[in-house]
N, CA, C and O atoms as a Maestro MAE file, in Angstrom:
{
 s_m_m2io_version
 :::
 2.0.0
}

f_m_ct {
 s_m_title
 :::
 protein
 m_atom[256] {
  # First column is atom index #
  i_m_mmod_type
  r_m_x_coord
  r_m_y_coord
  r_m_z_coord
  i_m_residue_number
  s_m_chain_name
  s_m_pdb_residue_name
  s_m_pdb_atom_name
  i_m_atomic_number
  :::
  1 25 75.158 100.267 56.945 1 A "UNK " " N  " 7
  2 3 76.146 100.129 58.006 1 A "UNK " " CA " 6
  3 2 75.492 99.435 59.202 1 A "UNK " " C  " 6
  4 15 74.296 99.610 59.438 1 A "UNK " " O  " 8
  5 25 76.267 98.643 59.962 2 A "UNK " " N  " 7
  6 3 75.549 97.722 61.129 2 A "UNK " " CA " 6
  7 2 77.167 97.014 61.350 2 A "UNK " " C  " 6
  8 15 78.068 96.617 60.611 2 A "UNK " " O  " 8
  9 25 76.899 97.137 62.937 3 A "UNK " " N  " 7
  10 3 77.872 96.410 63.888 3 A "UNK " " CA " 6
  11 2 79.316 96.830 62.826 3 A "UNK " " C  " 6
  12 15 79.845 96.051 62.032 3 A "UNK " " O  " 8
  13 25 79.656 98.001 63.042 4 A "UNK " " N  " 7
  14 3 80.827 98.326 61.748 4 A "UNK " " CA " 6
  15 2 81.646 97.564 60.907 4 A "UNK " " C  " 6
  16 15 82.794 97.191 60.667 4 A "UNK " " O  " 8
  17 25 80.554 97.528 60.607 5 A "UNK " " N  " 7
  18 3 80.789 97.228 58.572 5 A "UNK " " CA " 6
  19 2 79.315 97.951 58.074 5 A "UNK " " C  " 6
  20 15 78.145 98.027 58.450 5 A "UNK " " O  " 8
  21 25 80.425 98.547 56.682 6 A "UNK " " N  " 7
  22 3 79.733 99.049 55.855 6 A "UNK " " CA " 6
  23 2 79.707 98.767 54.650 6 A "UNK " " C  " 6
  24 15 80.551 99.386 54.001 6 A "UNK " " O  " 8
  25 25 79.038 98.035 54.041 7 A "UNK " " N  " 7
  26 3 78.492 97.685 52.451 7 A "UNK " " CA " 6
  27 2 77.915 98.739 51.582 7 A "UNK " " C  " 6
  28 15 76.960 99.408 51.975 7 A "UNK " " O  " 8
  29 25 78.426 98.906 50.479 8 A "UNK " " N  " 7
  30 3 78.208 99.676 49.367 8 A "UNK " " CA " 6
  31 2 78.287 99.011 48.277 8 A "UNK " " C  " 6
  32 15 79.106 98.208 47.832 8 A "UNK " " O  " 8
  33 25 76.851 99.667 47.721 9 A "UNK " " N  " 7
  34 3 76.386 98.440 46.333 9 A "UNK " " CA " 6
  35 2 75.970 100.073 45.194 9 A "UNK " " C  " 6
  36 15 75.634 101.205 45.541 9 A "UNK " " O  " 8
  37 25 76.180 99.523 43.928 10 A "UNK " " N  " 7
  38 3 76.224 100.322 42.958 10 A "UNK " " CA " 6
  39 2 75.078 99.889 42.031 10 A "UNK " " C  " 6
  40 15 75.154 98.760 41.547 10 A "UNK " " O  " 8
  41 25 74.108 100.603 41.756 11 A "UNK " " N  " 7
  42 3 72.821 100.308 41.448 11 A "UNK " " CA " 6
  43 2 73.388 99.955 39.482 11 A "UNK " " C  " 6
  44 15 74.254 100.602 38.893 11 A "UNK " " O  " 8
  45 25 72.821 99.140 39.070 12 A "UNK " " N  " 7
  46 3 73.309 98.239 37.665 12 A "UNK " " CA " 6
  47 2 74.415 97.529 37.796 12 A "UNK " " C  " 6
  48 15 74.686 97.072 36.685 12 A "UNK " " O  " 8
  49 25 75.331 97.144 38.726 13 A "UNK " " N  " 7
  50 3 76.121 96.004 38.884 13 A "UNK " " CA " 6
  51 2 75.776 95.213 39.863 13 A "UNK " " C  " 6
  52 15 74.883 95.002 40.683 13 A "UNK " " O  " 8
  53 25 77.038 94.761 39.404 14 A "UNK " " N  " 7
  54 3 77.085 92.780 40.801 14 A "UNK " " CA " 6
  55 2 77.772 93.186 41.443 14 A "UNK " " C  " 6
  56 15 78.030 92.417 42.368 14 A "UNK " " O  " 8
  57 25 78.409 94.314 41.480 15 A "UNK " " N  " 7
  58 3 79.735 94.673 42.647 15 A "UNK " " CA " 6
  59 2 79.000 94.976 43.602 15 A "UNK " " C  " 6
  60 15 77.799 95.246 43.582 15 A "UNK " " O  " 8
  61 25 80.218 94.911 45.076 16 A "UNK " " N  " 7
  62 3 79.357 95.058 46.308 16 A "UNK " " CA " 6
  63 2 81.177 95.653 47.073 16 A "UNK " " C  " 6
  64 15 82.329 95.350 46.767 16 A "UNK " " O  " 8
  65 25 80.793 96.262 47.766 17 A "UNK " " N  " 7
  66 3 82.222 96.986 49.200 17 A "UNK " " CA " 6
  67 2 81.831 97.084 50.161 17 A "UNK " " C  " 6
  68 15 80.944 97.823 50.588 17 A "UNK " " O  " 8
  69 25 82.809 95.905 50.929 18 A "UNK " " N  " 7
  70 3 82.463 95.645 52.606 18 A "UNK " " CA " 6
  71 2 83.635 96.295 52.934 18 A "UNK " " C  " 6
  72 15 84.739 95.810 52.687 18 A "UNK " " O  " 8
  73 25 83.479 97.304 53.445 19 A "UNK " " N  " 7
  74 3 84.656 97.981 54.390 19 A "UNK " " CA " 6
  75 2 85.875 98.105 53.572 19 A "UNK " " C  " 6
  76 15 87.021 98.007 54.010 19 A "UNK " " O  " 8
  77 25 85.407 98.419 51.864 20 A "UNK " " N  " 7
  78 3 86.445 98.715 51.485 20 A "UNK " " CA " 6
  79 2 87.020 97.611 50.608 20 A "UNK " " C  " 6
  80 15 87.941 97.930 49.856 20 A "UNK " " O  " 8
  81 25 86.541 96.209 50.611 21 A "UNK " " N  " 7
  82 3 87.163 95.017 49.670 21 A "UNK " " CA " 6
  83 2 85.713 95.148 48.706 21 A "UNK " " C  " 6
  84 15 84.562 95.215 49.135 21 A "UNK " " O  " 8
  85 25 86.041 95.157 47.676 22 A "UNK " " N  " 7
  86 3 85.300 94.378 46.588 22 A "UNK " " CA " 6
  87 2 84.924 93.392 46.568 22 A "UNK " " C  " 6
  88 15 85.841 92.572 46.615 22 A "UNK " " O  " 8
  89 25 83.386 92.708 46.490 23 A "UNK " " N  " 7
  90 3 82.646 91.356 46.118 23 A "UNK " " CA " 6
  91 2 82.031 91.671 44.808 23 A "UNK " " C  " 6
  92 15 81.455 92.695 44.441 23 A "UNK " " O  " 8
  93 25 82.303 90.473 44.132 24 A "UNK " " N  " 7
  94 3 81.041 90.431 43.167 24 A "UNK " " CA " 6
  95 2 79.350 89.553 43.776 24 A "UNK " " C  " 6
  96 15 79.277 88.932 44.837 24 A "UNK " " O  " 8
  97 25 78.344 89.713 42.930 25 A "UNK " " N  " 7
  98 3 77.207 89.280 43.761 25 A "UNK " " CA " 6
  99 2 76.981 88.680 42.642 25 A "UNK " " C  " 6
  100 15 77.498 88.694 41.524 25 A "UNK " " O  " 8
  101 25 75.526 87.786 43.476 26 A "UNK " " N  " 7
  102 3 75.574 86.802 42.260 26 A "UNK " " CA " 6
  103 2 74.337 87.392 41.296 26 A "UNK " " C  " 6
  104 15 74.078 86.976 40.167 26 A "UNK " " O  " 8
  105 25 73.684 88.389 41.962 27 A "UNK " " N  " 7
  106 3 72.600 89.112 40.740 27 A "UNK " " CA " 6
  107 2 72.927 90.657 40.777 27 A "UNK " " C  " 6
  108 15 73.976 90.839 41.395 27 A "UNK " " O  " 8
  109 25 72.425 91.697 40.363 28 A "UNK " " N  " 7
  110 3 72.853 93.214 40.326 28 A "UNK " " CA " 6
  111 2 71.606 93.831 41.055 28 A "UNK " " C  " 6
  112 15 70.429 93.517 41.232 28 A "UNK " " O  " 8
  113 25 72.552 94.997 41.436 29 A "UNK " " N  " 7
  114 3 71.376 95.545 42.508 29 A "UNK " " CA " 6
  115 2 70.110 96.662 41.773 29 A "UNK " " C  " 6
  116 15 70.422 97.848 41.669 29 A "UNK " " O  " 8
  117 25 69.052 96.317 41.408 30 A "UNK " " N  " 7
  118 3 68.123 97.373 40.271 30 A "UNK " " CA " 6
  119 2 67.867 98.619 40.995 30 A "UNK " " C  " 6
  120 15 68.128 98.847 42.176 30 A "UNK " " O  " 8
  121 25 67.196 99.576 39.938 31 A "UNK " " N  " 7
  122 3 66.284 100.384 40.402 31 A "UNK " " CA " 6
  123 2 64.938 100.264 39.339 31 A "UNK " " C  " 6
  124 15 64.990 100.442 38.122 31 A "UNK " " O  " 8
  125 25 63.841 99.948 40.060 32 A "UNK " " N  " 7
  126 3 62.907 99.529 39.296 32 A "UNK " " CA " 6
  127 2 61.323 100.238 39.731 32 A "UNK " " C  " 6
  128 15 60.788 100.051 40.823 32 A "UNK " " O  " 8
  129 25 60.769 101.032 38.675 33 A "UNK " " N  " 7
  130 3 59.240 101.732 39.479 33 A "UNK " " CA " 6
  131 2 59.810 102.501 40.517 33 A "UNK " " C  " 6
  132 15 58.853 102.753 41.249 33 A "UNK " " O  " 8
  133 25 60.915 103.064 41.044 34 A "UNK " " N  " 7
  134 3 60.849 103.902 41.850 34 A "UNK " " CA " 6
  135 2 61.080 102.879 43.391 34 A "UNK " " C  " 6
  136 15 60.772 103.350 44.486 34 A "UNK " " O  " 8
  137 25 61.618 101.553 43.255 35 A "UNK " " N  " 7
  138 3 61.963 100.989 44.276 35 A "UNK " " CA " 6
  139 2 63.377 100.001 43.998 35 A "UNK " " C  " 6
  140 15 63.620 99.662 42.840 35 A "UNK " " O  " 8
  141 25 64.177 99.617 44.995 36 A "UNK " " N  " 7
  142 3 65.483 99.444 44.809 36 A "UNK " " CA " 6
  143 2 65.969 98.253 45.631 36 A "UNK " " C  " 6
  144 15 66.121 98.102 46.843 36 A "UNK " " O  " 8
  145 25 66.221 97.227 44.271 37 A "UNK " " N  " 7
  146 3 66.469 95.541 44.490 37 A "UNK " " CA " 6
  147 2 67.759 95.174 44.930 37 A "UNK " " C  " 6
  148 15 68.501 95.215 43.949 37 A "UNK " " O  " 8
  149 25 68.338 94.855 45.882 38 A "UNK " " N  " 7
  150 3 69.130 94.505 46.350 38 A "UNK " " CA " 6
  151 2 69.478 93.076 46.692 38 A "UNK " " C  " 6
  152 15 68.630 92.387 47.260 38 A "UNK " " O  " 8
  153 25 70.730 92.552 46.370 39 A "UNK " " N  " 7
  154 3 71.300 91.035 46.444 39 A "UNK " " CA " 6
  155 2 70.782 90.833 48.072 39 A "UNK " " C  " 6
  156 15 71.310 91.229 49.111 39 A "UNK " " O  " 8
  157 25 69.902 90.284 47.915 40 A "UNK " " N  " 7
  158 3 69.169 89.661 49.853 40 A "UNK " " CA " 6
  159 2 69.856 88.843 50.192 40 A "UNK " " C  " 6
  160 15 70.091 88.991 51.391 40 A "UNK " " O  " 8
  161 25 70.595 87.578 49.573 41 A "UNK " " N  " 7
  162 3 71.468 87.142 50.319 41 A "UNK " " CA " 6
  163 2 72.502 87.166 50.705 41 A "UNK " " C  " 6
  164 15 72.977 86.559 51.664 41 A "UNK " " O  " 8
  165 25 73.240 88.266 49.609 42 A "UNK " " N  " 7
  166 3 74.852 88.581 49.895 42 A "UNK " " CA " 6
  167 2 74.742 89.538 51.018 42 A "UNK " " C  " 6
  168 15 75.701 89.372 51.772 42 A "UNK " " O  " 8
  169 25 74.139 90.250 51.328 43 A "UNK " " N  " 7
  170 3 73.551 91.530 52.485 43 A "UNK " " CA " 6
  171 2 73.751 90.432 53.930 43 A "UNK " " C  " 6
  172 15 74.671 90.210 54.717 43 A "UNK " " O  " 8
  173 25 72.231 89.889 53.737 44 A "UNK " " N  " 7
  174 3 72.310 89.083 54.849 44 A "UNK " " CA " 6
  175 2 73.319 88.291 55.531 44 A "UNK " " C  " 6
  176 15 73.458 88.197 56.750 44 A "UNK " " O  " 8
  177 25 74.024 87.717 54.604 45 A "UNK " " N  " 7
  178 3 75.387 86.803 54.993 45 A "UNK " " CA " 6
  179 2 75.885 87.558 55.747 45 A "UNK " " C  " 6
  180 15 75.842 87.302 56.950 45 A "UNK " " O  " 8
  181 25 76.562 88.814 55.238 46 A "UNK " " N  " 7
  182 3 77.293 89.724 55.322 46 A "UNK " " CA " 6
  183 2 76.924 90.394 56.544 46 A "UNK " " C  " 6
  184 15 77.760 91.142 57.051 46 A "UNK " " O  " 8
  185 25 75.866 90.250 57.063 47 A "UNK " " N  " 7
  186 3 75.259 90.748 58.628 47 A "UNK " " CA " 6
  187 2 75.204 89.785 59.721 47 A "UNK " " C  " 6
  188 15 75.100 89.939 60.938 47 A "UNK " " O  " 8
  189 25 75.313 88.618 58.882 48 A "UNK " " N  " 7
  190 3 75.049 87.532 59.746 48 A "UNK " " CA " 6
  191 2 73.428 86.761 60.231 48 A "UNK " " C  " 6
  192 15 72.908 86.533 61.323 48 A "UNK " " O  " 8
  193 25 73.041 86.550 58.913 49 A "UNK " " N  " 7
  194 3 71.971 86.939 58.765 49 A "UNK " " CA " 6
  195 2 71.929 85.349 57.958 49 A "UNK " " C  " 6
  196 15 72.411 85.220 56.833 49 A "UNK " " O  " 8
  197 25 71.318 84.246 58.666 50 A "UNK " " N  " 7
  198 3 71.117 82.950 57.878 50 A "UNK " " CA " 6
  199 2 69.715 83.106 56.362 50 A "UNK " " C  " 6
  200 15 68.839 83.942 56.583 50 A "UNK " " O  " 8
  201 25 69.667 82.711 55.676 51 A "UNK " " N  " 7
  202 3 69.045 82.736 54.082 51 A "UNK " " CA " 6
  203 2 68.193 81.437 54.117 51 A "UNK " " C  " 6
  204 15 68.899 80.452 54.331 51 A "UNK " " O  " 8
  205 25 67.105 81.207 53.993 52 A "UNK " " N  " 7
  206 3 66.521 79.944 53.921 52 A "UNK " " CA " 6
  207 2 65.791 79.933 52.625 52 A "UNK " " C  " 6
  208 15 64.969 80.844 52.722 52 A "UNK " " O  " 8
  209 25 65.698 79.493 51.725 53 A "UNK " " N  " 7
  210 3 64.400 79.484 50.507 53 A "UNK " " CA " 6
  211 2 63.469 78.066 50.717 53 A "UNK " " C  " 6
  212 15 63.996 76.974 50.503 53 A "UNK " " O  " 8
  213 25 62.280 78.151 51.080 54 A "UNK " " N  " 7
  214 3 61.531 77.034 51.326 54 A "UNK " " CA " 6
  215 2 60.773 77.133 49.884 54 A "UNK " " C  " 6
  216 15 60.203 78.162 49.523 54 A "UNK " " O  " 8
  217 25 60.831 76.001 49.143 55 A "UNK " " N  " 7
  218 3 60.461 75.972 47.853 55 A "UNK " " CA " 6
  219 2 59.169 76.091 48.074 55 A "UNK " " C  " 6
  220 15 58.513 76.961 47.500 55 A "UNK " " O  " 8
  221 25 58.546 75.097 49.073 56 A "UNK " " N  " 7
  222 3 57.519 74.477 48.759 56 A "UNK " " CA " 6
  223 2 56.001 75.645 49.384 56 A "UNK " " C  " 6
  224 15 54.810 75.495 49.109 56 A "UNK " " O  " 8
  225 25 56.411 76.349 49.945 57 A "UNK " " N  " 7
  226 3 55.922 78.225 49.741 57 A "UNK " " CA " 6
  227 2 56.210 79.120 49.218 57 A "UNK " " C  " 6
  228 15 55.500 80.125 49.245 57 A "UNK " " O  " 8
  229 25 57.312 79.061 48.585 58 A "UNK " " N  " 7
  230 3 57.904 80.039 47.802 58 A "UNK " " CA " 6
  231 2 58.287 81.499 48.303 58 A "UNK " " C  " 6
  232 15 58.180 82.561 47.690 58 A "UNK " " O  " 8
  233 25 58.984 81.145 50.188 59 A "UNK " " N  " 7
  234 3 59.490 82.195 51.042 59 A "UNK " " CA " 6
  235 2 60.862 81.858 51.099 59 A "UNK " " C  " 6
  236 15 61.530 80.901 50.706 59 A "UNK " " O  " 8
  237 25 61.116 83.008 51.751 60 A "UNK " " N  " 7
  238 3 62.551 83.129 51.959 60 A "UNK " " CA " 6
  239 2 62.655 83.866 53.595 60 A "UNK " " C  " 6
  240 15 62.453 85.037 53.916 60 A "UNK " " O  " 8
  241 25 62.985 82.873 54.307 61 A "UNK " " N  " 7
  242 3 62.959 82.705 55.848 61 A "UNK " " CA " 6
  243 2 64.677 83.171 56.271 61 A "UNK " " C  " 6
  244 15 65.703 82.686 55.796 61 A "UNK " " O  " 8
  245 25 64.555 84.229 57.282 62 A "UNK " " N  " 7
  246 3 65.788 85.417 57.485 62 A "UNK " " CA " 6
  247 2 65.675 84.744 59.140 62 A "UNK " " C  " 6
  248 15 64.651 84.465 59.765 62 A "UNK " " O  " 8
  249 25 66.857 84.633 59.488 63 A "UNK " " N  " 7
  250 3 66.997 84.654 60.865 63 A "UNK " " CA " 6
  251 2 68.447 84.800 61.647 63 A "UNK " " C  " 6
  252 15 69.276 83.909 61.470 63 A "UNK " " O  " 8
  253 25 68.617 85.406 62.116 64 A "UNK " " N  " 7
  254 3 69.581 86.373 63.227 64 A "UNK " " CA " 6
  255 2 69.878 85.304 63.927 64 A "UNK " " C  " 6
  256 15 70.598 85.397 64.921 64 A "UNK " " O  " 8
  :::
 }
 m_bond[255] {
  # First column is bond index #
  i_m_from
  i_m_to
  i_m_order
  :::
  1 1 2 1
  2 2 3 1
  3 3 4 2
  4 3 5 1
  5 5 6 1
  6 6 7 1
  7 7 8 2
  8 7 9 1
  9 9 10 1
  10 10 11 1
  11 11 12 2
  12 11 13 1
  13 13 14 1
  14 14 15 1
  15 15 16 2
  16 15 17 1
  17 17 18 1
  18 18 19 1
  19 19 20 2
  20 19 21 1
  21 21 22 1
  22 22 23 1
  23 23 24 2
  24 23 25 1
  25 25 26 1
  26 26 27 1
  27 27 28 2
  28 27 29 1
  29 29 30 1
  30 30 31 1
  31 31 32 2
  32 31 33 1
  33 33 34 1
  34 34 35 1
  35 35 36 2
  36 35 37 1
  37 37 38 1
  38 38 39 1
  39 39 40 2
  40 39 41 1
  41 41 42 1
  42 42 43 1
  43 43 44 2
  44 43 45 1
  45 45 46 1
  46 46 47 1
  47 47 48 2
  48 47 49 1
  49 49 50 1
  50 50 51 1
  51 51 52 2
  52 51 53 1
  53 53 54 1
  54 54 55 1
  55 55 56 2
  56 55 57 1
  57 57 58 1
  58 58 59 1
  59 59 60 2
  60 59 61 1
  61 61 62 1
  62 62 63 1
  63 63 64 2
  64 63 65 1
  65 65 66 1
  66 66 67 1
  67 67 68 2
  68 67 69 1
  69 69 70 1
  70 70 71 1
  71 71 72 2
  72 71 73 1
  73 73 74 1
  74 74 75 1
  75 75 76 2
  76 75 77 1
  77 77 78 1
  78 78 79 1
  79 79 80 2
  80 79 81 1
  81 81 82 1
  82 82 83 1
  83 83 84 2
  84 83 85 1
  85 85 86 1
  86 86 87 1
  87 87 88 2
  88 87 89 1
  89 89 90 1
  90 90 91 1
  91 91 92 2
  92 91 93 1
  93 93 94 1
  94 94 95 1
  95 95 96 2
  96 95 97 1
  97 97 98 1
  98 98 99 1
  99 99 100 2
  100 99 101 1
  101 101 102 1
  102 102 103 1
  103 103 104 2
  104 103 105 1
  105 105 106 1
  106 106 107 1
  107 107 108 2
  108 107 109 1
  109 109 110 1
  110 110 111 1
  111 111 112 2
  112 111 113 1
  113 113 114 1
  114 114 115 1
  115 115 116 2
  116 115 117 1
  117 117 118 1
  118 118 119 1
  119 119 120 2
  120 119 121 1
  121 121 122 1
  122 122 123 1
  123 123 124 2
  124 123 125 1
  125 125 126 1
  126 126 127 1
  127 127 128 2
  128 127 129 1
  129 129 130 1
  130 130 131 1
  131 131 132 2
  132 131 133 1
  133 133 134 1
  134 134 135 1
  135 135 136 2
  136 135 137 1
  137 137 138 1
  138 138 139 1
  139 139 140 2
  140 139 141 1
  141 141 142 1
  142 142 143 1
  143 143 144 2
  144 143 145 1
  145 145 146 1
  146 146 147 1
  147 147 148 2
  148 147 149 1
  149 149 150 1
  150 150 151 1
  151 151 152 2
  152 151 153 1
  153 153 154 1
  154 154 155 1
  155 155 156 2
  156 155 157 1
  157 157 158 1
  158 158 159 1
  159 159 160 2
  160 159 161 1
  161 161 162 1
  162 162 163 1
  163 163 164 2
  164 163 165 1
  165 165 166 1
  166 166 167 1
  167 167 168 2
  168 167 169 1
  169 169 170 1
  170 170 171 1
  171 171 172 2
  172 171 173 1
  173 173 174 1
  174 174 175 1
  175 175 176 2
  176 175 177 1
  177 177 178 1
  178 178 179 1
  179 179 180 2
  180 179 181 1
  181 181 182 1
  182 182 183 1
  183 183 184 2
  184 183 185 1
  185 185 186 1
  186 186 187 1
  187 187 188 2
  188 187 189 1
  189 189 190 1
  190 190 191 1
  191 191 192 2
  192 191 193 1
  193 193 194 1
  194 194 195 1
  195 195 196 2
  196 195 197 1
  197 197 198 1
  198 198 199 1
  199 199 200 2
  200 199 201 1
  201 201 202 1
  202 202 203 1
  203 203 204 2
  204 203 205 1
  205 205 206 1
  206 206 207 1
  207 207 208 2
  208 207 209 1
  209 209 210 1
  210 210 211 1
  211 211 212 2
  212 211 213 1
  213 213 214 1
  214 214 215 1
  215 215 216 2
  216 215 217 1
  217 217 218 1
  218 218 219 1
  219 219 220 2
  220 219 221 1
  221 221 222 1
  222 222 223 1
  223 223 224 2
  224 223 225 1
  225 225 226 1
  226 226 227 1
  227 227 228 2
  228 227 229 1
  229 229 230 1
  230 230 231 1
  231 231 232 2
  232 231 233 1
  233 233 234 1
  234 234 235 1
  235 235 236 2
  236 235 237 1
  237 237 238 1
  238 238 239 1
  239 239 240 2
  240 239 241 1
  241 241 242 1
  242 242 243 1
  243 243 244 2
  244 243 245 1
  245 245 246 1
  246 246 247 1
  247 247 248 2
  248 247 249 1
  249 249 250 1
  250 250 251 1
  251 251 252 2
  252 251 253 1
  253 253 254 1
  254 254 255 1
  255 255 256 2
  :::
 }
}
């Protein structure tokens, strides 16, 4: 939850609930070793949150 909206993701699907509407995502959210993978860019969008992938380091640059 942030700036009200609240996202709810269901650990082994692509589904995602923003305040109640259904998204699909484009990968599923894991649970893996005891830690828990979440769609980083559908989140971020969704916060407002720009996504950058710089190939040529192989980061992924977040900015507000």
């Amino acid at each position: 939850t942030k700036d009200g909206k609240e996202i709810t993701l269901v650990i082994g699907t692509d589904r995602a609930s923003v305040n109640g509407t259904e998204y699909v995502c484009d990968t599923s959210s894991e649970l893996t070793n005891g830690m828990t993978f979440v769609p980083l860019r559908f989140l971020s969008e969704q916060f407002g949150i720009s996504v950058e992938w710089l190939q040529e380091t192989q980061a992924v640059v977040l900015t507000k």
